[in-house]
PAKOLVO-550932 format. One record per residue: residue number from 1; x, y, z of N, C-alpha, C in turn. Coordinates in nm, 4 decimals. Layout:
BEGIN
REC  num      n_px      n_py      n_pz     ca_px     ca_py     ca_pz      c_px      c_py      c_pz
REC  NUM         X         Y         Z         X         Y         Z         X         Y         Z
...
END
This chain:
BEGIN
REC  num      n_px      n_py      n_pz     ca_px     ca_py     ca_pz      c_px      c_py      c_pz
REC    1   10.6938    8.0793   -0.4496   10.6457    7.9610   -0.3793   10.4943    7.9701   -0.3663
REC    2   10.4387    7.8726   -0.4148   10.3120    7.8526   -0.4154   10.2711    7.7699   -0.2922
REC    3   10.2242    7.7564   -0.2147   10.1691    7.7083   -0.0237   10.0080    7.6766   -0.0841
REC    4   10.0101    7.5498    0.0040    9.8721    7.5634   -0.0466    9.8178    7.5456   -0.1487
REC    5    9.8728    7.4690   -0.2440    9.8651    7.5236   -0.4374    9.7678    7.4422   -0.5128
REC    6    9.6603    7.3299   -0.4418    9.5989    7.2776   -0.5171    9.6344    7.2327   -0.6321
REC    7    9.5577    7.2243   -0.7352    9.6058    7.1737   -0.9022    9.6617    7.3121   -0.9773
REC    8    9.6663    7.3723   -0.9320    9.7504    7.5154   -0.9881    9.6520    7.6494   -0.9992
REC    9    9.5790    7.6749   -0.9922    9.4584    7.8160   -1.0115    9.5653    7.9244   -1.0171
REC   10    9.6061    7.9504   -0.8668    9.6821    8.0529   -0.8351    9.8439    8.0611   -0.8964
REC   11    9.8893    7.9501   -0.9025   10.0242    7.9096   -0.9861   10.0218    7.9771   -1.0752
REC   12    9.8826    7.9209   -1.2164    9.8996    7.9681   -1.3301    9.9447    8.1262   -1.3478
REC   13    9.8320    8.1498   -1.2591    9.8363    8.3611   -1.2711    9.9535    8.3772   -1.2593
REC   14    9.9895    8.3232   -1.1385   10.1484    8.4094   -1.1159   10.2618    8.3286   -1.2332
REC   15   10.2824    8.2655   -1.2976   10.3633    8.2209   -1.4048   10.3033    8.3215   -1.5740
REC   16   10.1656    8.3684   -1.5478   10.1360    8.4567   -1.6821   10.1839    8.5776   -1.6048
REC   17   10.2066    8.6530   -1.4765   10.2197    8.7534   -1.4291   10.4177    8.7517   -1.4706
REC   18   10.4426    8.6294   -1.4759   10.6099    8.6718   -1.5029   10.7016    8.5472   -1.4217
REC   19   10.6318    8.4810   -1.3047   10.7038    8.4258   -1.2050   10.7024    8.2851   -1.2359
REC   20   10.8537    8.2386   -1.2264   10.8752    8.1117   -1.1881   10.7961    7.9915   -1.0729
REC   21   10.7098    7.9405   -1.0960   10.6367    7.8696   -0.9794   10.6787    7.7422   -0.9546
REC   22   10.6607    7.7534   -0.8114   10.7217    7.6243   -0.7279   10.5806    7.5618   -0.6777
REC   23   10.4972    7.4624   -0.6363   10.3882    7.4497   -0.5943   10.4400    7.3492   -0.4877
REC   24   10.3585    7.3945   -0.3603   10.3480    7.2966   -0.2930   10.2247    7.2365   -0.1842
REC   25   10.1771    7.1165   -0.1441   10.0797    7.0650   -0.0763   10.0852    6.9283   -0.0340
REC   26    9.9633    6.9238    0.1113   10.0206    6.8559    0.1557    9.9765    6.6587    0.0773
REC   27    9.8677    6.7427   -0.0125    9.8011    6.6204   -0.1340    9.9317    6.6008   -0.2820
REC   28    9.8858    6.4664   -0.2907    9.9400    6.5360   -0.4598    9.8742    6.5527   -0.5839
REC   29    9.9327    6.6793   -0.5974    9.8067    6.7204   -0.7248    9.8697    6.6736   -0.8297
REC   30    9.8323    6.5836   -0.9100    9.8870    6.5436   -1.0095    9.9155    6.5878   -1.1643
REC   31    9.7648    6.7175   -1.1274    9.7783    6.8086   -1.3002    9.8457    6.9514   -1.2501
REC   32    9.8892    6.9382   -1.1003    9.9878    7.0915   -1.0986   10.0501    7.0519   -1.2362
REC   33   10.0484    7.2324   -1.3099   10.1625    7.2701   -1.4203   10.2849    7.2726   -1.4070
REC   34   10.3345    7.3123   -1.2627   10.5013    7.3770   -1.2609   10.5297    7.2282   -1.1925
REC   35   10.6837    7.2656   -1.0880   10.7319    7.2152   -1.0114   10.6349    7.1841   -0.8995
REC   36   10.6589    6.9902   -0.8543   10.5598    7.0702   -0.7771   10.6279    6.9540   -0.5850
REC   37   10.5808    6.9702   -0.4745   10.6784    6.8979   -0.4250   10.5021    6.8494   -0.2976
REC   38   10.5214    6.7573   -0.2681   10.4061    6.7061   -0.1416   10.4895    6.7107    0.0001
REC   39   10.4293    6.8283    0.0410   10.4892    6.8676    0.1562   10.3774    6.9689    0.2721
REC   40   10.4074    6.9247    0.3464   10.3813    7.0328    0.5076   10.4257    7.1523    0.4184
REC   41   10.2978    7.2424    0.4297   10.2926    7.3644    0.3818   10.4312    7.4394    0.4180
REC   42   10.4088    7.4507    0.5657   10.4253    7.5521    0.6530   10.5964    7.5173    0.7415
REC   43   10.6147    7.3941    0.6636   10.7137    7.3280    0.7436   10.8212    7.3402    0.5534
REC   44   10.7594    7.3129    0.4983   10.8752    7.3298    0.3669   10.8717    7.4950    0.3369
REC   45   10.8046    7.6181    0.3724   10.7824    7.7493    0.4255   10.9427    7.7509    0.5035
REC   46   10.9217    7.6692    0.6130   11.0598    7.7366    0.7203   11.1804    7.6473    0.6339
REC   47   11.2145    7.6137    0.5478   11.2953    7.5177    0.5405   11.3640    7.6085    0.4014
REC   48   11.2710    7.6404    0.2840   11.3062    7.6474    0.1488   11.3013    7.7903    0.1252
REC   49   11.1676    7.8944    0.2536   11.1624    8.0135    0.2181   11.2525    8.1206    0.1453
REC   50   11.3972    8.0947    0.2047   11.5111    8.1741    0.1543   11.4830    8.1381    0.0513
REC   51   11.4684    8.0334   -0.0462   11.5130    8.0253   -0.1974   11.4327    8.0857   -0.2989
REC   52   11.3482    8.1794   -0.2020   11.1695    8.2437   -0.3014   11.2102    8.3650   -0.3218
REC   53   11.1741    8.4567   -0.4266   11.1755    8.5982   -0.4106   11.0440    8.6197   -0.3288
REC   54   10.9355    8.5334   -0.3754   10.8072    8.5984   -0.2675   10.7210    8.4660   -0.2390
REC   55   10.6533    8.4717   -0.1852   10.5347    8.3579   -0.1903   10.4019    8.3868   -0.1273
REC   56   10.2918    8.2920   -0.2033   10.1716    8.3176   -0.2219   10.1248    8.1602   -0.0808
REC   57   10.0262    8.2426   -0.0140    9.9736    8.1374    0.0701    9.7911    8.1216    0.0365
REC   58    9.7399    8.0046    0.0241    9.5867    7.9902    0.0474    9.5597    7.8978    0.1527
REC   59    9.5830    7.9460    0.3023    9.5475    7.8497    0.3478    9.3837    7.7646    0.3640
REC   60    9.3595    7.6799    0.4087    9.2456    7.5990    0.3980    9.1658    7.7268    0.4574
REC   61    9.0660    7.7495    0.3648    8.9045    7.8356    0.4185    8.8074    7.7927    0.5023
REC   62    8.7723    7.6629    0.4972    8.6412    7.5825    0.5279    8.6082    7.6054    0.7154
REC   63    8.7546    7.6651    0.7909    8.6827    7.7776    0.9077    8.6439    7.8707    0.8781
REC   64    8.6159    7.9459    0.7746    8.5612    8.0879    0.7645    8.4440    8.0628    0.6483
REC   65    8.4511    7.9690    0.5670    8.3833    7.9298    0.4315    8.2354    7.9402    0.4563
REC   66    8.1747    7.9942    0.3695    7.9958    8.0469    0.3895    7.9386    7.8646    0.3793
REC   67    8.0571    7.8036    0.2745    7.9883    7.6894    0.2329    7.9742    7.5871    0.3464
REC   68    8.0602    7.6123    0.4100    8.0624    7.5008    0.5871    7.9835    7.5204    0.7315
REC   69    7.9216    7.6889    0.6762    7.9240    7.7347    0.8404    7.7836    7.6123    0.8569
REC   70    7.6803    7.5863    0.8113    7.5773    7.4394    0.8595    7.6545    7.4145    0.9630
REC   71    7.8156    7.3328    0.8876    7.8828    7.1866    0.9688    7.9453    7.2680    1.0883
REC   72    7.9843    7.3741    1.0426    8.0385    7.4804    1.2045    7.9092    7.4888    1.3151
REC   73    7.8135    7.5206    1.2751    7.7115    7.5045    1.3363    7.6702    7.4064    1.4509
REC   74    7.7093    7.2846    1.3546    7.6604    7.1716    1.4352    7.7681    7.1147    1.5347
REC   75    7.8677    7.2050    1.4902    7.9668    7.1179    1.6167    8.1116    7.0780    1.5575
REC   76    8.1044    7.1225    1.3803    8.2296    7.0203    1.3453    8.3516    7.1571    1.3091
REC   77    8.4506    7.1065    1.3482    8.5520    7.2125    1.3621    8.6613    7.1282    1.2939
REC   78    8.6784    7.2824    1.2096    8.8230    7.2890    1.0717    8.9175    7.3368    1.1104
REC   79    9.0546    7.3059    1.0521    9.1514    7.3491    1.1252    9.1894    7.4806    1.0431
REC   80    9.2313    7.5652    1.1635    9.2083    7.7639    1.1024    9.3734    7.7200    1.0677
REC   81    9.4473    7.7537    0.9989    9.6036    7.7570    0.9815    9.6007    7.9437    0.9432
REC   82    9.5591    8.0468    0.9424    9.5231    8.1571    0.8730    9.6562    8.2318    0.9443
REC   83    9.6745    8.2312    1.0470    9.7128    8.3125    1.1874    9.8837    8.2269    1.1602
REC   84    9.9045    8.1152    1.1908    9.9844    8.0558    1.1777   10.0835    8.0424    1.0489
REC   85    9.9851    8.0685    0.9159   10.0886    8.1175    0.7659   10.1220    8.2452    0.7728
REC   86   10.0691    8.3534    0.8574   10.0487    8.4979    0.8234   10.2009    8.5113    0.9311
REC   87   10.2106    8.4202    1.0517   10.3234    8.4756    1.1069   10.4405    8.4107    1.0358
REC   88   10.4278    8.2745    0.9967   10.5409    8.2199    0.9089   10.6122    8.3192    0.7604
REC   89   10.4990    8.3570    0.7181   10.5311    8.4258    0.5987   10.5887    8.5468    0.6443
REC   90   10.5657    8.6328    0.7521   10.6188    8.7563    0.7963   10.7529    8.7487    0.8167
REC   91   10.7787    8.6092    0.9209   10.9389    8.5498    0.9538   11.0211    8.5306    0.8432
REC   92   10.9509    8.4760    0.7468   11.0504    8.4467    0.6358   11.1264    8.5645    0.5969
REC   93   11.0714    8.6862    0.5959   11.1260    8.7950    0.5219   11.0900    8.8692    0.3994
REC   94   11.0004    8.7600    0.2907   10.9673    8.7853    0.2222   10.8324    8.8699    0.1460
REC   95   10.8575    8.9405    0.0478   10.7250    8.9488    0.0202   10.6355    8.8435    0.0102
REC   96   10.4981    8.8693    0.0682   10.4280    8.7735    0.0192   10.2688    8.7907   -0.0039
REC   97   10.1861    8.7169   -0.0241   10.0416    8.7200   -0.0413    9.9596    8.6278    0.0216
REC   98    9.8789    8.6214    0.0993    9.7793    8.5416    0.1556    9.6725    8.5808    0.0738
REC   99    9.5767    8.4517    0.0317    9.4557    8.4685   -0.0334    9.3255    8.3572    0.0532
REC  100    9.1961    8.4156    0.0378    9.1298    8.3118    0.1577    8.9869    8.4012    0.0857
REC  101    8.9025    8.3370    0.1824    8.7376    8.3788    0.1449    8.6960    8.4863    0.2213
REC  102    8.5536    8.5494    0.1831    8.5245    8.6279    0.2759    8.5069    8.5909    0.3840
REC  103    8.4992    8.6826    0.4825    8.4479    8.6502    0.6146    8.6073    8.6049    0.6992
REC  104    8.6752    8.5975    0.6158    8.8231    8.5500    0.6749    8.8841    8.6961    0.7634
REC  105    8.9959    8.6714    0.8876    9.0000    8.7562    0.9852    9.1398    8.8329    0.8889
REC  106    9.1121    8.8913    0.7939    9.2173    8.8894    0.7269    9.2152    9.0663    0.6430
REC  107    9.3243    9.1221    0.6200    9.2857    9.2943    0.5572    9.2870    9.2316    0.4238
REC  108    9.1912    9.2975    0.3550    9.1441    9.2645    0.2229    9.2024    9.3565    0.1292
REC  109    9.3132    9.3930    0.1121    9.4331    9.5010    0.0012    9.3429    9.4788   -0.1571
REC  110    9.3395    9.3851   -0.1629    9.2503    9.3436   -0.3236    9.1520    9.2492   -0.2769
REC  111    9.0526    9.2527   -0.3195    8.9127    9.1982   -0.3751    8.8697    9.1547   -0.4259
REC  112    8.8765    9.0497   -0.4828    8.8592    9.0402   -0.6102    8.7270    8.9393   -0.6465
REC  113    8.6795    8.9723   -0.7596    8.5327    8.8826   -0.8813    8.5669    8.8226   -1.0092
REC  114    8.5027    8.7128   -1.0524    8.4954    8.7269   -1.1606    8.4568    8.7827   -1.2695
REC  115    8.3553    8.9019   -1.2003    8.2797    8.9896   -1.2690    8.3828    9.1222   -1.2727
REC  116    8.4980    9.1224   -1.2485    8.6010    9.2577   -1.2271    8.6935    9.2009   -1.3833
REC  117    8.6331    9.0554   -1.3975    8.7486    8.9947   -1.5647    8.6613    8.9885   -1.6402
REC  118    8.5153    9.0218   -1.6597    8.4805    8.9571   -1.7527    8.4483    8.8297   -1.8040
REC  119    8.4643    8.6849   -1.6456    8.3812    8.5566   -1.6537    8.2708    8.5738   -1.5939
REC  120    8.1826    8.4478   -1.6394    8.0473    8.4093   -1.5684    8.0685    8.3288   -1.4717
REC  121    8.1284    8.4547   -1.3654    8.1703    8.3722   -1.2539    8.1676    8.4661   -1.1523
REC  122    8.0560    8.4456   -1.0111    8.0824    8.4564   -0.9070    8.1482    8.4360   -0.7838
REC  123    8.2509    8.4775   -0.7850    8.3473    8.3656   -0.6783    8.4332    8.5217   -0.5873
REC  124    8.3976    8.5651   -0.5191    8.4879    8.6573   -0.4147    8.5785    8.6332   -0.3350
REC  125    8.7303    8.6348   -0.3745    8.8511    8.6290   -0.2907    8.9364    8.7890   -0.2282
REC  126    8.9543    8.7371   -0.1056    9.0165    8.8453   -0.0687    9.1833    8.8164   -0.0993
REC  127    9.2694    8.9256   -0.0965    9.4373    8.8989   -0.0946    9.4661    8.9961    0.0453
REC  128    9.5327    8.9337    0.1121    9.6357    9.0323    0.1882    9.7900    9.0329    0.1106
REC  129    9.8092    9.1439    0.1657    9.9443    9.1110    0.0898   10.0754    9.2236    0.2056
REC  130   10.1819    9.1824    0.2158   10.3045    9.2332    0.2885   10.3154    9.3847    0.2454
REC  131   10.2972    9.4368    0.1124   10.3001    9.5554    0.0739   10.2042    9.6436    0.0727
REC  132   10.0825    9.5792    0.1308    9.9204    9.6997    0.1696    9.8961    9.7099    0.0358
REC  133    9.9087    9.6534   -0.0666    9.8327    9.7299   -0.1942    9.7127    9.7824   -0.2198
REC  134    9.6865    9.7842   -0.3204    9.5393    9.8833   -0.3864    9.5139    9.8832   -0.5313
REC  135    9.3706    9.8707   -0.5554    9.3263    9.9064   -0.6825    9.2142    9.9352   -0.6846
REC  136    9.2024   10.0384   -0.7975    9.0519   10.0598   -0.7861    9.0227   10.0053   -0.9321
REC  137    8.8929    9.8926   -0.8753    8.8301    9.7998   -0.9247    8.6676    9.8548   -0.9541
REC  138    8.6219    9.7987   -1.0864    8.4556    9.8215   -1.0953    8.3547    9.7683   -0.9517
REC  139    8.2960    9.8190   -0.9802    8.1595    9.7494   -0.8884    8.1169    9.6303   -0.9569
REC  140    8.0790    9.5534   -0.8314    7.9971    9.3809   -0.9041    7.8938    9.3858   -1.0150
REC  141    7.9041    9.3141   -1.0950    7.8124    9.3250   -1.2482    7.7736    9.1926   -1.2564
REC  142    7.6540    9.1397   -1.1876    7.6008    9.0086   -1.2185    7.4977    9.0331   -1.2331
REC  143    7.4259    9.1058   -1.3758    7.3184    9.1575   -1.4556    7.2895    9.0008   -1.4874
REC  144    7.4289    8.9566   -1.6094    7.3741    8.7942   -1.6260    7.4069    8.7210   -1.5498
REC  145    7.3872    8.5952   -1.6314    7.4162    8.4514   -1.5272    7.5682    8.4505   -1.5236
REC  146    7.6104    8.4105   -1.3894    7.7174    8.3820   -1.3528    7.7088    8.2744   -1.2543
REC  147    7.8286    8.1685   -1.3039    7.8012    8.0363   -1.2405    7.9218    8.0552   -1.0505
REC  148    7.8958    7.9642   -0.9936    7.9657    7.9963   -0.8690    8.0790    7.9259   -0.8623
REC  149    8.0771    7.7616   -0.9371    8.1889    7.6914   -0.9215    8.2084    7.6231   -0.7788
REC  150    8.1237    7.5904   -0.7152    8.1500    7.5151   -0.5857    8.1522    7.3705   -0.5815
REC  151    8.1889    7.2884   -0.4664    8.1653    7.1353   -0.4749    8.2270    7.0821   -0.6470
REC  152    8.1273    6.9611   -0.6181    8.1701    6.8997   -0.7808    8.0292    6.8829   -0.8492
REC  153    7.9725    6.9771   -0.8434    7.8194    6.9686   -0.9108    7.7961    7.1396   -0.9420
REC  154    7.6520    7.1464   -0.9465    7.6088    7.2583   -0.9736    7.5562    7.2804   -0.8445
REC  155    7.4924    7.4207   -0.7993    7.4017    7.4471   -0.7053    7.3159    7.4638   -0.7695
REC  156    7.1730    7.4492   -0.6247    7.0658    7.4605   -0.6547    7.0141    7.5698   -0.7437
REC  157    7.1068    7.6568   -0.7474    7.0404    7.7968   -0.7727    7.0940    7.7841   -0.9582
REC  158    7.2064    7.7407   -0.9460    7.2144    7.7341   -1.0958    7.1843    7.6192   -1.2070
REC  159    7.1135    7.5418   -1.1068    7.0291    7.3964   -1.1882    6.9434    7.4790   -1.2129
REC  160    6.8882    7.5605   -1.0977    6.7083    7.6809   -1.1340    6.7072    7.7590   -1.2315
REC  161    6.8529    7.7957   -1.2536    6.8114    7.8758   -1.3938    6.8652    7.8320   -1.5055
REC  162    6.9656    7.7736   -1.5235    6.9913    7.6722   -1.6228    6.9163    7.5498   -1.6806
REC  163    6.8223    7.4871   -1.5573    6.7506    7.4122   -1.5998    6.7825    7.2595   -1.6151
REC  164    6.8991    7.2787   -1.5972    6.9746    7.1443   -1.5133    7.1367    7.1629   -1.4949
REC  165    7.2186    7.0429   -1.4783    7.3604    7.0917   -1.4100    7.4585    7.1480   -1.5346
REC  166    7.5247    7.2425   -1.4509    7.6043    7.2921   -1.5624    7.6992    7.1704   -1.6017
REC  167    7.7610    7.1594   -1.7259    7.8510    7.0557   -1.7901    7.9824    7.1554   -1.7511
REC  168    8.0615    7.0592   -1.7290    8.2335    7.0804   -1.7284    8.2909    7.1627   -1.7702
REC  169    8.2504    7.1773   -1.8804    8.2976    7.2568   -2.0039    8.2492    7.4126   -1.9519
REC  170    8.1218    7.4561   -1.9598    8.1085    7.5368   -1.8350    8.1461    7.5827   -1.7546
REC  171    8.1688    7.5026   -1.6301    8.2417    7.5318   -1.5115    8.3511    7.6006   -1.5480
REC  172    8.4886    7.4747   -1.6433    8.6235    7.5464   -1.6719    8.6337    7.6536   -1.7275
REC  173    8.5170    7.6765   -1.8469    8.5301    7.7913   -1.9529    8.4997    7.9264   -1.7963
REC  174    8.3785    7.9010   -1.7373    8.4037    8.0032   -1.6136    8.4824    8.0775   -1.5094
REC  175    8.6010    7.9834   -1.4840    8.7083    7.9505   -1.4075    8.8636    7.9944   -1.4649
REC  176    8.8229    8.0141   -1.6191    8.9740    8.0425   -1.6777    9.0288    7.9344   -1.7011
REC  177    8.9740    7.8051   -1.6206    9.0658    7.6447   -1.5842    9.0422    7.5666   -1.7129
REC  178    9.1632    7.5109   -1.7805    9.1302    7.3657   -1.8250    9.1761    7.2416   -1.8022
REC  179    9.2119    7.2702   -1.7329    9.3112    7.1873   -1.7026    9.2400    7.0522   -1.5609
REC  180    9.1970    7.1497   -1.4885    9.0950    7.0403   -1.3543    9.0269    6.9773   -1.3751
REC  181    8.9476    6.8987   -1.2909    8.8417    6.8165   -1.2771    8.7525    6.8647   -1.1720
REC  182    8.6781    6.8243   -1.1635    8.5747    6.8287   -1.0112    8.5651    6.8968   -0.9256
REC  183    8.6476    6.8329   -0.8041    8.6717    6.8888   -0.6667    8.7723    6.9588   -0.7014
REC  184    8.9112    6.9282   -0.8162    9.0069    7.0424   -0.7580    8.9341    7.1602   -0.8070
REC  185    8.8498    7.1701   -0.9341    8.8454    7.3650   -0.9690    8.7199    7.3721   -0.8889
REC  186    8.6614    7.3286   -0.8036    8.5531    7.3963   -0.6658    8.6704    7.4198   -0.5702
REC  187    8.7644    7.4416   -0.5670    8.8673    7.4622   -0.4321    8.9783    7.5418   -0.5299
REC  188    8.9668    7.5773   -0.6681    9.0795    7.6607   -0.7028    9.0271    7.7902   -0.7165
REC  189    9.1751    7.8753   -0.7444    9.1571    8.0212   -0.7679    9.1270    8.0872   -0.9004
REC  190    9.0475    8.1031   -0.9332    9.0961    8.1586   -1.0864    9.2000    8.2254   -1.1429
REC  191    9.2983    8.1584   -1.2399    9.4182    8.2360   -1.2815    9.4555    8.3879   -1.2831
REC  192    9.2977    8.4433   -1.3299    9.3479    8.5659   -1.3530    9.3725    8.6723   -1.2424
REC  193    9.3253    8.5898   -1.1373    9.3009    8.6739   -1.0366    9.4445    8.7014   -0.9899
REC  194    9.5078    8.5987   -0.9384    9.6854    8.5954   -0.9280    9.7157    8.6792   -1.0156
REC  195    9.7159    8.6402   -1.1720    9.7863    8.7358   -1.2577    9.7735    8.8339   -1.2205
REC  196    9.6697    8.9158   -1.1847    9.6615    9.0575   -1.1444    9.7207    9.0993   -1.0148
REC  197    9.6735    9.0063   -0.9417    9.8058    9.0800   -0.8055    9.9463    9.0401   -0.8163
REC  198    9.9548    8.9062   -0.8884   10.1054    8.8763   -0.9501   10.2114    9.0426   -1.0060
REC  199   10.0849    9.0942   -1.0665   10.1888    9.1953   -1.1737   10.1650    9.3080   -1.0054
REC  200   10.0998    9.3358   -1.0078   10.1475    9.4229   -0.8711   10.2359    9.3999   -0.7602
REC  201   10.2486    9.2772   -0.7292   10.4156    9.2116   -0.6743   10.4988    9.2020   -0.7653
REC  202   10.5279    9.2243   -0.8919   10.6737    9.2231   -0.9871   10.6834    9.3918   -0.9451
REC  203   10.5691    9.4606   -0.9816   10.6169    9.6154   -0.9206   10.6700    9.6262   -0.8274
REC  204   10.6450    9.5658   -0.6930   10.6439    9.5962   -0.5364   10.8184    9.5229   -0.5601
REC  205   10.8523    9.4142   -0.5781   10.9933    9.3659   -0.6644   11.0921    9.4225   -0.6514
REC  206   11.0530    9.5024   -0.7628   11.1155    9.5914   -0.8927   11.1619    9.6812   -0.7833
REC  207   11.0390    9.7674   -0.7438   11.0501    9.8840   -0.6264   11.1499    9.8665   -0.5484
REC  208   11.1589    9.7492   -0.5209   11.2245    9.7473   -0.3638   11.3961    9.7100   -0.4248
REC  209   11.3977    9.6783   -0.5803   11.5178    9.6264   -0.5795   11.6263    9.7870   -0.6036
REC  210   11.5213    9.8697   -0.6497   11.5607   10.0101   -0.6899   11.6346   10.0630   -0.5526
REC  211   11.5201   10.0492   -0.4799   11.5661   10.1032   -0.3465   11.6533   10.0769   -0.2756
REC  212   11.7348    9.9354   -0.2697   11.8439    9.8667   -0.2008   11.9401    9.9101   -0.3342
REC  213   11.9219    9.9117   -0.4373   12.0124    9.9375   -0.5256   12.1049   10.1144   -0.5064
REC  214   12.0077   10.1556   -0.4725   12.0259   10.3451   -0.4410   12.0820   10.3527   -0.2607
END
């Protein structure tokens, strides 16, 4: 179960990691890849959870987001759901994964860059995850240009060295994405990033099916 699932970022990974994806939100994304259903996150969570082997949550960032704190500043307040998926997902039973930005009140098990895959892409997500995982990952490598992927434009900083806005083509080739447009891949995950904690939940799986099996 995909919570939270935007146009698919995080979906994809976990469907190259092995898993059947269900997507759900409370928009409709119309280029989600899998199944996909427009629903109360957290309310089709208590309803469908049994039918998941695990599920992946992103709830909304933009309380913790570097890119909002200005509008936090001035007075304007986002709704935190962080606290509220983390106990839903615990109730369910299931394994699962929360993913969110830095600065989020959240244990950071994986870390993750685009500079840890090999895109020109700066983008830092944390994962919690039900099973405490771990990896040991390179150190950040943004020797070259690496684009950030925010909003539906470029930033200032990468009009400055590019010399004007990055084109589309760009952005997606950065992102792993081809599939988005605009606003959804400034608010998605990059595929590969899932894929990689994806395959470390088919282990955690696997593990646990050994263990009830014995």
């Amino acid at each position: 179960m995909d919570l939270f699932s935007g146009a698919g970022g995080a979906g994809v990974g976990y469907h190259r990691a092995g898993f059947d994806v269900v997507g759900v939100d409370i928009k409709n994304y119309k280029r989600y890849p899998f199944e996909f259903h427009v629903a109360d996150a957290l309310e089709f969570l208590a309803e469908h959870g049994h039918e998941f082997d695990a599920i992946h949550a992103s709830p909304p960032c933009q309380a913790y987001s570097h890119s909002t704190k200005f509008h936090r500043n001035a007075g304007h307040e986002y709704p935190d759901l962080l606290e509220p998926t983390r106990e839903a997902l615990i109730a369910s039973g299931k394994p699962w994964v929360i993913e969110n930005v830095p600065g989020t009140p959240m244990r950071a098990d994986y870390r993750l860059c685009g500079c840890f895959f090999g895109l020109e892409l700066r983008r830092v997500r944390l994962f919690e995850t039900s099973w405490e995982g771990f990896a040991m990952l390179p150190t950040h490598d943004h020797t070259g240009f690496a684009f950030s992927v925010t909003g539906d434009t470029s930033t200032s900083a990468e009009r400055a060295k590019l010399g004007r806005n990055a084109t589309r083509e760009e952005r997606n080739r950065a992102m792993g994405i081809d599939w988005m447009k605009g606003h959804e891949l400034g608010l998605a995950i990059p595929p590969v990033y899932t894929e990689f904690v994806g395959r470390y939940l088919m282990e955690h799986l696997a593990d646990a099916r050994l263990a009830k099996a014995s």
